[in-house]
C-alpha positions in Angstrom: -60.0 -18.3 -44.7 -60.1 -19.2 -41.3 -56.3 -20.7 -41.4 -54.6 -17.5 -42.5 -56.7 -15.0 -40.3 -53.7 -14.6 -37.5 -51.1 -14.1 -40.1 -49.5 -10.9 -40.9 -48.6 -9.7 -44.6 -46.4 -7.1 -45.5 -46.6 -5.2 -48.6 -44.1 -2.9 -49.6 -44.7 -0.6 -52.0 -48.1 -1.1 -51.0 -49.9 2.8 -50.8 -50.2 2.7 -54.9 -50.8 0.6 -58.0 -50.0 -3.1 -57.9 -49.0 -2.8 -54.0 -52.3 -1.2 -53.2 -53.9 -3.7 -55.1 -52.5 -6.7 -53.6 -53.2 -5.0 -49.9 -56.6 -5.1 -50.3 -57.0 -8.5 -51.6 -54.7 -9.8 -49.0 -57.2 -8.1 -46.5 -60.3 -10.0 -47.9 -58.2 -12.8 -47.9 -58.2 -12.4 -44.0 -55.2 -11.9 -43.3 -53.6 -8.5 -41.1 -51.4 -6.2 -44.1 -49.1 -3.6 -43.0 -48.9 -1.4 -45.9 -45.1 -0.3 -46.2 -44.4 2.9 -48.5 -42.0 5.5 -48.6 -45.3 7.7 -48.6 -46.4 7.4 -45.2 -49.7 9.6 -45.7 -50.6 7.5 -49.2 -50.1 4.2 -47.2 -52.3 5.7 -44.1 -55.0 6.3 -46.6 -54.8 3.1 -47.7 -55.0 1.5 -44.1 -57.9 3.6 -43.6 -59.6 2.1 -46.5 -58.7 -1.2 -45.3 -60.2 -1.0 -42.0 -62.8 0.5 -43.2 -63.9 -2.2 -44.7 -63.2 -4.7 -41.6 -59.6 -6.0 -41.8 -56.9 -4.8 -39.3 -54.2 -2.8 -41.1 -51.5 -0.6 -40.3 -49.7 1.3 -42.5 -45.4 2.4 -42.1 -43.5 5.1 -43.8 -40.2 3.1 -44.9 -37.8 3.5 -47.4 -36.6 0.1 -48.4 -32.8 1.2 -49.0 -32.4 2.4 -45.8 -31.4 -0.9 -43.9 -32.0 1.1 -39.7 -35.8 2.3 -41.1 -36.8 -1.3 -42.8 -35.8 -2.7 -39.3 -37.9 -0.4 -37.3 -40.6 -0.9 -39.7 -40.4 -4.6 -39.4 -40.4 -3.8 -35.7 -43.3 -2.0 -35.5 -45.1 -4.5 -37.6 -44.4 -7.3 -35.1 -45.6 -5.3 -32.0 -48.9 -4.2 -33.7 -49.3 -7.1 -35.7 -47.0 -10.2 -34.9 -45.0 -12.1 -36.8 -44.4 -11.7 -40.4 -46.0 -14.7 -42.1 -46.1 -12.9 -45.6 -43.9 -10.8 -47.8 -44.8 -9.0 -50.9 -42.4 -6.9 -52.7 -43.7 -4.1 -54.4 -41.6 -1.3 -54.0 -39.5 -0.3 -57.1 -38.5 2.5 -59.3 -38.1 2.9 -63.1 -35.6 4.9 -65.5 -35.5 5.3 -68.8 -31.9 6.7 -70.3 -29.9 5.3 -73.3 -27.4 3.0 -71.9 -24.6 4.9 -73.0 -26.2 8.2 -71.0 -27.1 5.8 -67.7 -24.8 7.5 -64.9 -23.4 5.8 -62.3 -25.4 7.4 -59.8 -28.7 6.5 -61.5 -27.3 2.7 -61.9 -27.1 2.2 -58.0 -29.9 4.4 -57.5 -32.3 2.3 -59.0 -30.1 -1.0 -58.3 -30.7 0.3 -54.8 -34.5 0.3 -54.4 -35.4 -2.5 -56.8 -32.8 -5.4 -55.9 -30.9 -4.4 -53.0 -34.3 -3.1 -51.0 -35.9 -6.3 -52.0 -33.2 -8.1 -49.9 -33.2 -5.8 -46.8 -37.3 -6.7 -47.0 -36.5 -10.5 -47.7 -33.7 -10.6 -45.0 -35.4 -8.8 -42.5 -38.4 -10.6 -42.7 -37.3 -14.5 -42.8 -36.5 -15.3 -39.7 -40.3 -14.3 -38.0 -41.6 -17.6 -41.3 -38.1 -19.9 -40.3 -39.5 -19.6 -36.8 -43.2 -20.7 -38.1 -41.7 -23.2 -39.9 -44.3 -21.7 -42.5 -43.9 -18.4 -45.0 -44.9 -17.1 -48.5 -42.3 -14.2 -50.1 -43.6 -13.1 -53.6 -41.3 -10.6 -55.7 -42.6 -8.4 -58.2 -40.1 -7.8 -61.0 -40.8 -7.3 -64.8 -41.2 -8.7 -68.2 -38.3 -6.0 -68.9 -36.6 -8.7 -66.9 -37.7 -11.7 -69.3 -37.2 -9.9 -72.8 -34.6 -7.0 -72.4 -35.7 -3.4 -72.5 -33.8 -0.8 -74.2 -33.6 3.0 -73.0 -33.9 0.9 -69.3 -31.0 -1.3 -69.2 -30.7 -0.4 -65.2 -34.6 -0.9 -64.5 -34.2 -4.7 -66.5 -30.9 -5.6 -64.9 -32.2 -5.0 -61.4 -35.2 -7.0 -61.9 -33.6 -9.8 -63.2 -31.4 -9.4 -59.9 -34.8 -9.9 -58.5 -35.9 -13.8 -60.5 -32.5 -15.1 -59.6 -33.1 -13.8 -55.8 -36.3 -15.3 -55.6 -35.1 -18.5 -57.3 -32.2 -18.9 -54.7 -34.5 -18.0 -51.7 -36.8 -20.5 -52.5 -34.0 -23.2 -52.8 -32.5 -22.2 -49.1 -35.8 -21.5 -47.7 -38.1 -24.8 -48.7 -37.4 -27.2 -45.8 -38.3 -24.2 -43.5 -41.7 -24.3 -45.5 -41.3 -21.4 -47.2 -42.6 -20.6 -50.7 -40.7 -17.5 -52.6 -42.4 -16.8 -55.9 -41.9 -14.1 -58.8 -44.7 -12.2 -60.6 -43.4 -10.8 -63.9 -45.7 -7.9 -65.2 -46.5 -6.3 -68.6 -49.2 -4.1 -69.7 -50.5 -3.5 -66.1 -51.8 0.3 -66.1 -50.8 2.0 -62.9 -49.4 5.9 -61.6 -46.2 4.6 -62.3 -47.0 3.6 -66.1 -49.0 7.3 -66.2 -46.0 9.3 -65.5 -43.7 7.3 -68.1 -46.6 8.4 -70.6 -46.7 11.6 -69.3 -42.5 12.1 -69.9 -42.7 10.6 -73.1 -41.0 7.2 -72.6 -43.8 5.0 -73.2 -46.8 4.5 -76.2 -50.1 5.2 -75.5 -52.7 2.3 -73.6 -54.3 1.7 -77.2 -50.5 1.1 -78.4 -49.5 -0.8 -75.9 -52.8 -3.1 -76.0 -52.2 -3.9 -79.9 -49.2 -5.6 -78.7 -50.8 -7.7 -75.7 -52.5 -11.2 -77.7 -55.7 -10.6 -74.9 -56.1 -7.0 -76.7 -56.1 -4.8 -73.6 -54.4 -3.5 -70.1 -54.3 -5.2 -67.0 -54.6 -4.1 -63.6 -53.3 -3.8 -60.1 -56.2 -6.2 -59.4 -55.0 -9.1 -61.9 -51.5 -8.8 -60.2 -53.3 -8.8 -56.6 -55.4 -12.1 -57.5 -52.1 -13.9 -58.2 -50.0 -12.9 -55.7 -53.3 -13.8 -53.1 -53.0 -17.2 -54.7 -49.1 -17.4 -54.5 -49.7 -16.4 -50.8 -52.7 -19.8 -50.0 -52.6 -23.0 -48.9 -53.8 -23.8 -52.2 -49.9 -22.8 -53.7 -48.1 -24.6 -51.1 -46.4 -26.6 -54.0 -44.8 -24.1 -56.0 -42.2 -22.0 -55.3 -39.2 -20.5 -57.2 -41.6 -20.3 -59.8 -42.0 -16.9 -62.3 -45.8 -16.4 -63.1 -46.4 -14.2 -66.0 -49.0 -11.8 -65.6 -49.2 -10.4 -68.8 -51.6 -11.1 -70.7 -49.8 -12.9 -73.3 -47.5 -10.5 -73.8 -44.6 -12.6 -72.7 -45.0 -16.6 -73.2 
């Protein structure tokens, strides 16, 4: 604990679900967490809640597609915080459309925050860990990424943008010390799993459970426990590595 008290994680995505999760566990963990989120007020709640509890927080309005805010936000970060020892990427949006009805507007749009906003984050924040000589980077992407998902050809096609970026980072980035890692999930419940249910685009928790081999959900908390240990000394000998969290659902 005492080794990673002075270092700074940044979670995008980080004012809901998985990205919430993973803020708070990367705060017991010691370690300062700027929560990044296009909702400024949710990710202020959340640094509330943070501090709260003892850890130093801050918590940025960004959008990650806008290349000018990620830098301020990154900026703001390193004169609150410091340096950016950790990366989390969490921000992401889904779609559902039959691939013959996918416009493309709603191809880049979600091209846009899912891969290319992962690299603005990644770019943005490498050279504070080449300068440390130390740095962990772990991308969320999803099992639609693994396995295909039809009706959301765009959503699986940007996160498998996402493996093969954190595969190549890892490669470029491993004499610098730096670990870049990939959490897959499936059958996490989340807001962002709600609202699908809600429009009719995905089954029911019980329906989606019978298909998991553990029989139930996840949560942002079994995503947060991995990424805490992708983010350790413990992991320092892995990287480019994709960890299923899953459940089982994907082997």
């Amino acid at each position: 604990m005492s080794k990673v008290a002075s270092r700074v994680a940044v979670v995008t995505g980080g004012a809901s679900g998985m990205g919430e999760a993973t803020c708070h566990e990367l705060a017991r963990r010691g370690l300062s967490v700027a929560v990044l989120d296009l909702n400024e007020q949710a990710a202020q709640r959340v640094t509330e809640e943070m501090r709260a509890g003892g850890a130093t927080a801050i918590g940025v309005g960004a959008d990650v597609t806008d290349r000018a805010g990620v830098e301020q936000a990154f900026a703001k970060v390193r004169s609150e915080l410091g340096p950016v020892s950790v990366l989390v990427t969490s921000a992401g949006m889904f779609g559902f459309s039959p691939f013959g009805e996918i416009t493309a507007e709603s191809w880049s749009k979600i091209i846009d925050v899912n891969l290319t906003g992962t690299f603005h984050c990644c770019q943005v924040a490498l050279p504070d860990m080449v300068a440390a000589n130390w740095g962990r980077i772990v991308m969320i992407s999803s099992s639609s990424a693994q396995r295909g998902s039809p009706f959301a050809a765009h959503y699986a096609a940007s996160k498998g943008g996402v493996i093969t970026l954190t595969k190549s980072l890892a490669r470029e980035y491993a004499s610098y010390g730096i670990t870049v890692n990939n959490i897959p999930p499936s059958g996490i419940e989340t807001p962002m799993q709600h609202q699908a249910q809600a429009d009719g685009f995905l089954k029911s928790n019980e329906e989606i459970a019978s298909n998991i081999p553990l029989g139930y959900l996840g949560t942002g908390a079994d995503i947060a426990a991995a990424v805490g240990f992708l983010c350790s000394e413990e992991a320092r000998f892995i990287t480019g590595q994709v960890l299923g969290v899953n459940g089982g659902a994907v082997m």
